[in-house]
C-alpha positions in Angstrom: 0.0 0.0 0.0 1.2 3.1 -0.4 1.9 6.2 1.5 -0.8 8.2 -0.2 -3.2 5.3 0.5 -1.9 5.2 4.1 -3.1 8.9 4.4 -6.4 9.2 2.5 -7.4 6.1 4.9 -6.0 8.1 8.2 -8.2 11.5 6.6 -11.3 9.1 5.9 -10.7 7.7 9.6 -10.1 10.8 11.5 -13.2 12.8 9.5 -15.4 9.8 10.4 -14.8 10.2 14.0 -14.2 14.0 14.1 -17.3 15.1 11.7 -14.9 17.2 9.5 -12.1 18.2 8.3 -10.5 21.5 6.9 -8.7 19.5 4.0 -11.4 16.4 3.8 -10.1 13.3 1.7 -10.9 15.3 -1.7 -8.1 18.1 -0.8 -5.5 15.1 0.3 -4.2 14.9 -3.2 -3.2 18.3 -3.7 -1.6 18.7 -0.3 0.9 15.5 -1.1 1.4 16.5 -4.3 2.2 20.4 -3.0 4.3 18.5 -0.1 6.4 16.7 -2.5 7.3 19.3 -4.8 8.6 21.3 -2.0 10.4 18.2 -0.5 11.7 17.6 -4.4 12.9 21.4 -5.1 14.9 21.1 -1.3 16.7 17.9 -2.8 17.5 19.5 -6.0 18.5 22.9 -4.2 21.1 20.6 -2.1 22.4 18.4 -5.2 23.2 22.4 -7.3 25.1 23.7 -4.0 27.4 20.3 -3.4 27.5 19.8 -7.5 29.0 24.2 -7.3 31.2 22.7 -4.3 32.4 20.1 -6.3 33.2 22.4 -9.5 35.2 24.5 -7.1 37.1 21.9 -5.6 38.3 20.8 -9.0 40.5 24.1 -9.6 42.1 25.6 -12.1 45.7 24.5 -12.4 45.8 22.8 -15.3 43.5 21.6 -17.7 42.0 18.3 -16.9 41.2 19.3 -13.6 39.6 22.9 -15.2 37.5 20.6 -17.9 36.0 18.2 -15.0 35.6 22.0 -12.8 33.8 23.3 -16.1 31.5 20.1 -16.8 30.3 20.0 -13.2 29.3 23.5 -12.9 27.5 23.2 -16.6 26.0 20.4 -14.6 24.9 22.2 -12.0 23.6 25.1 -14.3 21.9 22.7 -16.0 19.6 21.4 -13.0 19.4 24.9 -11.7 17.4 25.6 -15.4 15.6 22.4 -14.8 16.9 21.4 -18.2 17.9 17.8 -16.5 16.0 16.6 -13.8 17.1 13.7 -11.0 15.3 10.4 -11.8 13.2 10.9 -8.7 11.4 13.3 -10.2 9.7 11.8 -12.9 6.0 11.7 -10.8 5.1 8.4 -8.9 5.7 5.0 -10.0 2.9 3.0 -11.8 1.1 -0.2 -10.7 1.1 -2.7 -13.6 -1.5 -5.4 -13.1 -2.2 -9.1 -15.1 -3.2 -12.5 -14.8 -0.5 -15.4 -13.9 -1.1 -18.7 -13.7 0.8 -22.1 -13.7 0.0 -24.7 -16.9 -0.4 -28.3 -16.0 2.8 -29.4 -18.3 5.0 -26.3 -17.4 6.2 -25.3 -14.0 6.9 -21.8 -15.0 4.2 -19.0 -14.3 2.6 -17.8 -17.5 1.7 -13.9 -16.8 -0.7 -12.3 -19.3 -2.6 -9.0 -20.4 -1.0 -6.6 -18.4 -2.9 -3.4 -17.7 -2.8 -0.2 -15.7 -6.6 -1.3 -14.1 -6.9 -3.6 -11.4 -10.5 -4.0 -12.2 -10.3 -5.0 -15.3 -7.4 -7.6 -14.3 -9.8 -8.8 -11.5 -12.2 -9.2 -14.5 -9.8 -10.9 -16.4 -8.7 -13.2 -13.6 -12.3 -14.3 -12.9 -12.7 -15.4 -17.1 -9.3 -17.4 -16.7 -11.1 -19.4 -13.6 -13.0 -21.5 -15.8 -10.1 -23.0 -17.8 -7.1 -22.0 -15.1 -8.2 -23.2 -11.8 -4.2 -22.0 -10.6 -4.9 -18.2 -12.1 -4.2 -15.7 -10.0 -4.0 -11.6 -9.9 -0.1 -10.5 -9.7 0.7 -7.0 -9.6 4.6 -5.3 -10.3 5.9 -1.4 -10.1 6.7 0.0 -13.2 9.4 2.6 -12.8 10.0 4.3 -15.4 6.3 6.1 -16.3 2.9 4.9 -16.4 1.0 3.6 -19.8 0.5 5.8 -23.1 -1.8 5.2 -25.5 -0.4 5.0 -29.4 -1.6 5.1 -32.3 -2.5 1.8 -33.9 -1.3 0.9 -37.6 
């Protein structure tokens, strides 16, 4: 579960037995999401300074350590920009959802139709039942984005 469910169930929980809320469940979203930019523009403020650190340590007596000095600082000036931004600040991770299940003649787990929805993979898992008494609903974090849609041929 995670830490945004944690919280929208502790608001639901506390509004139940307080009556109200200022915020309320609806608001929760934009309050984490304001929390973590602030959190992420305090990480990135910390990674310019000690990258500017860094380009100053390097020096300028001679010209290897000038051309690492020089890269770092570009690096640095670069973030600052937010032309380059640290992989932890691509937006939450997605939850990728499908069906596995084990054949009779294969040990290995078969894992198909993998989708975004846990509904519809719910869906799916109930269908498989009938043939796939061993089907199951598996469920993996994607790191990198979540889904697109494309255009088909």
């Amino acid at each position: 579960m995670s830490a945004r469910n944690v919280l929208t169930d502790m608001v639901e929980h506390l509004n139940a037995e307080a009556g109200s809320s200022p915020y309320g469940v609806a608001g929760l979203p934009e309050l984490l999401d304001a929390y973590r930019a602030e959190v992420i523009a305090e990480r990135d403020a910390q990674i310019i300074a000690w990258l500017e650190k860094k380009a100053r340590e390097e020096g300028r007596s001679n010209k290897e350590r000038r051309t690492r000095g020089d890269a770092i600082a570009r690096m640095a000036d670069k973030l600052s920009r937010g032309a380059v931004r640290p992989p932890l600040s691509t937006g939450p991770d997605a939850i990728e959802y499908a069906v596995a299940f084990t054949e009779d003649d294969l040990d290995a787990v078969q894992v198909h139709t993998p989708t975004e929805s846990r509904t519809e993979a719910e869906a799916r898992v109930s269908r498989y039942l009938d043939m796939y008494p061993t089907a199951h609903l598996v469920q993996r974090t994607v790191h990198h984005s979540g889904w697109t849609d494309t255009d088909t041929p």
